[in-house]
N, C-alpha and C positions, 0 to 999 in steps of 0.2 A: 221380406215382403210385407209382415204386419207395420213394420217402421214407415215404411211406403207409402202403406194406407194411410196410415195416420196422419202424414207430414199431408197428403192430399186434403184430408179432412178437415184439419187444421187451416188450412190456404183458402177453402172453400166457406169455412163454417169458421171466422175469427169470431173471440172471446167478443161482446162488444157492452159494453158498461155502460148507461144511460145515469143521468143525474137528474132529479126533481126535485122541486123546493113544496113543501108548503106552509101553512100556518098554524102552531100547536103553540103554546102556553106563551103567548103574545109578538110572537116573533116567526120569521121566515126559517124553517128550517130543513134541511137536505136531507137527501136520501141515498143511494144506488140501488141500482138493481140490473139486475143480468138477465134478460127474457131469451134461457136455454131452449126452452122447447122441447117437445120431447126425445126422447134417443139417451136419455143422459143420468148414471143413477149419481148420488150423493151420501156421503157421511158424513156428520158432524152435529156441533155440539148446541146448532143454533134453537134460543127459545121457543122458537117457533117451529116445526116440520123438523126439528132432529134426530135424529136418529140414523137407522141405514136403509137406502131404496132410490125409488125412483121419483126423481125430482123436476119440474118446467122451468121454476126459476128461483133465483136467489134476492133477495131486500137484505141494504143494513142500511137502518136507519141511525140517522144522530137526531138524541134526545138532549133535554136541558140538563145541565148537571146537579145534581140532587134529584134524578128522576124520582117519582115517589108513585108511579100506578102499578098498585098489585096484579095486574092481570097481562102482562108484557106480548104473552101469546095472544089475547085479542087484540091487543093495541094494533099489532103486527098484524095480523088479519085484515084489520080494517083499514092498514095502509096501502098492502097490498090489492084491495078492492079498489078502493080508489086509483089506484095504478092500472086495470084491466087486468088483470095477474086472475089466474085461475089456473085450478088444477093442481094437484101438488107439488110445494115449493118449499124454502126454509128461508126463516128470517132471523136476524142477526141486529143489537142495537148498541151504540157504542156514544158515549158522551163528547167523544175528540169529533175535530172538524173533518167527513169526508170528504172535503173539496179537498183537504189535504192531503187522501190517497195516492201512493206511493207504489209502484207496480214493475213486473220484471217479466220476463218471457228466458227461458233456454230450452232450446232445442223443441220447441214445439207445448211443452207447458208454462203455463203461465201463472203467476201470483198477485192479488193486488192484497195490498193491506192498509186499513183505517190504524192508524198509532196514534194513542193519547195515554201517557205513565203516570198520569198522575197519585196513581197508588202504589209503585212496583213492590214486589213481593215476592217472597220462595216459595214455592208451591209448599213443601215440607218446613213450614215457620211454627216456631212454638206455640204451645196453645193459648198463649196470654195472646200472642199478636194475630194468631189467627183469629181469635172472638171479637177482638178490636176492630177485622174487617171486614166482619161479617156478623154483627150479634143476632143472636136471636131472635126472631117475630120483627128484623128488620127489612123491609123493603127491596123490591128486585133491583139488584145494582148494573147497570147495561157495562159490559164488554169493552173493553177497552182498547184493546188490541185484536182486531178483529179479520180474519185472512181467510182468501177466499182464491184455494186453488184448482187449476184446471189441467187435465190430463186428457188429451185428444185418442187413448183409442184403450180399449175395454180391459179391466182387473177384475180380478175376483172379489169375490166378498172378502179372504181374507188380505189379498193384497189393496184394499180399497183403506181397509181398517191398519194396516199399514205404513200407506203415505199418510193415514192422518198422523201418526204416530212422528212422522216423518216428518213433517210440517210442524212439528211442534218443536221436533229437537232443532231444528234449522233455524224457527224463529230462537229459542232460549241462546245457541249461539250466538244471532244474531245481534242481541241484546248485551250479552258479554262484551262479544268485540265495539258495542257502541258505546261502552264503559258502563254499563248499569249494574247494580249491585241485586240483581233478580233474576226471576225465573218466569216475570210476567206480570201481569196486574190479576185480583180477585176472582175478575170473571169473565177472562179472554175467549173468544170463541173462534172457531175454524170449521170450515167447511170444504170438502175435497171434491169434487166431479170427478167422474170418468164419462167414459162412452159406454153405452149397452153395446153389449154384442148381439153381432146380425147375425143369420144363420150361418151355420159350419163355422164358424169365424173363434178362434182360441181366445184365451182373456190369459195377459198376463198374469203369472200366479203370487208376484211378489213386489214389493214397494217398499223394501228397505232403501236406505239409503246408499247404497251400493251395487243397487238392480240399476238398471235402464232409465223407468220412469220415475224410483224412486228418489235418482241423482239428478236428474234435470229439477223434477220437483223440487230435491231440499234445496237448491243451487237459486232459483225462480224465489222461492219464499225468504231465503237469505237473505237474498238485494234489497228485497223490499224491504222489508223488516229493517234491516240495516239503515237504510235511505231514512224509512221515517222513526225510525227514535231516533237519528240526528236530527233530524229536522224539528221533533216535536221538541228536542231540549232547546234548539235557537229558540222557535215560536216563544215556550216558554219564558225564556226571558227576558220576552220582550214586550207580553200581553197576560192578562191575567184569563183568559178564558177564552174559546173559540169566539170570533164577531157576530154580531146578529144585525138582523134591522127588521122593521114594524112589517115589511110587505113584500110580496114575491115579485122580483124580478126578471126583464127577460133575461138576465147572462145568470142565473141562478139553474133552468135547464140546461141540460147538453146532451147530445145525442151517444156522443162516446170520448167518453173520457181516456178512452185509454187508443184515441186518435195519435197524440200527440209521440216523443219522443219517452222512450221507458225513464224512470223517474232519475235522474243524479244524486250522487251521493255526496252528502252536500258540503261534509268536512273529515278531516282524519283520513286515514287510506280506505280506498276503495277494497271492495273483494278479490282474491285473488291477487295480492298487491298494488293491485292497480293506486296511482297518488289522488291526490286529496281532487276533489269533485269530478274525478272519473261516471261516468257514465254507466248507467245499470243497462247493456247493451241485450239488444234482442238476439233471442235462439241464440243463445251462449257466445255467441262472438266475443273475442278478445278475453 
């Protein structure tokens, strides 16, 4: 019956991803954002409003690469303003192109992810190369690989802290099978949704990945993950850095990004065996 609700919830109340462009250190640059509203708590790791609770919405912004403003959480605040966004939310910054977000749905959760590797690295790397990517008294380095998942019906506190868990090991996966030699870049960030729970209404208690929500979730964040670090190695070698231009245009907004068909996977085998530019299909189909 709780699966019920949910699936209802879901059908009624879809994920819906908005794109903005504006103008910061001479150039048009993008944004998302997810206007959750309330009903919905969150965990994760983002600069801005992280930690665990109750969240309206989500911003990840793309910044210039060599971003250099020490104050990342105001920055984010103030994009957020300009966005109408109020109320508590968390934001998320990432130096890769989010036009080139990469997104998957199974069974009712959903993942989108910004992927840009241009640093990849082991979370436990020596301390020489750890210093090298992070030295001291140096500057906030924005996220690189940045995912943003969503669970349509209520977890606990400890199953919330969980699927993030869960989300993490799906993306590092994910990053193996796309042949990367890491565990992530510096300073990846992830953010989870659930639903608050209403009255008398249970909260799942778990989000491993072998629970319910925590296998649809790891499965949802896979795709994506998977989708765009192939994708980000073509990009790669084929441009030296995300595009830009002097001014904001109109196809630079969009209402919802994740209109479209869930993202392809663009070479090598697909998950689940599926062959080479297989389909990251919605609610787990195939």
């Amino acid at each position: 019956m709780n699966e019920e609700r949910a699936v209802e919830r879901v059908a009624a109340r879809a994920v819906t991803v908005q794109r903005a462009g504006r103008i910061e250190d001479g150039a048009c640059r993008h944004l998302l954002v997810w206007r959750a509203g309330p009903g919905w708590r969150m965990a994760g790791s983002g600069v801005l409003g992280g930690g665990l609770g109750e969240r309206h919405w989500v911003l990840n912004a793309q910044v210039r690469a060599g971003y250099g403003r020490l104050d990342p959480a105001e920055h984010l605040a103030e994009l957020a303003a300009a966005q109408g966004l109020s109320g508590p939310g968390t934001g998320l910054m990432t130096a890769a192109e989010v036009d080139a977000c990469t997104w998957a749905e199974d069974g009712g959760a959903t993942a989108l992810a910004t992927t840009g590797i241009g640093v990849p690295t082991w979370a436990a790397a020596p301390e020489a190369a750890a210093g090298a990517a992070g030295a001291a008294g140096a500057g906030y380095v924005p996220g690189t690989i940045n995912i943003l998942a969503v669970v349509p019906a209520p977890v606990s506190d400890a199953g919330l802290l969980n699927l993030l868990t869960t989300a993490t090991e799906a993306k590092v996966q994910a990053l193996l099978e796309a042949g990367y030699d890491c565990s992530g870049t510096p300073s990846d960030a992830v953010c989870v949704a659930v639903r608050t729970a209403g009255p008398g209404e249970p909260a799942e208690p778990f989000g491993g990945p072998r629970s319910l929500w925590g296998a649809r979730l790891a499965r949802a964040v896979h795709r994506a993950v998977l989708a765009g670090a192939r994708a980000d190695r073509e990009r790669r070698a084929e441009w030296d850095g995300p595009p830009t231009h002097p001014a904001t245009l109109p196809g630079c907004g969009c209402e919802d990004v994740l209109a479209g068909a869930p993202s392809p996977v663009p070479s090598g085998r697909g998950p689940s065996g599926q062959g080479p530019g297989a389909v990251v299909r919605a609610r787990g189909a195939g």
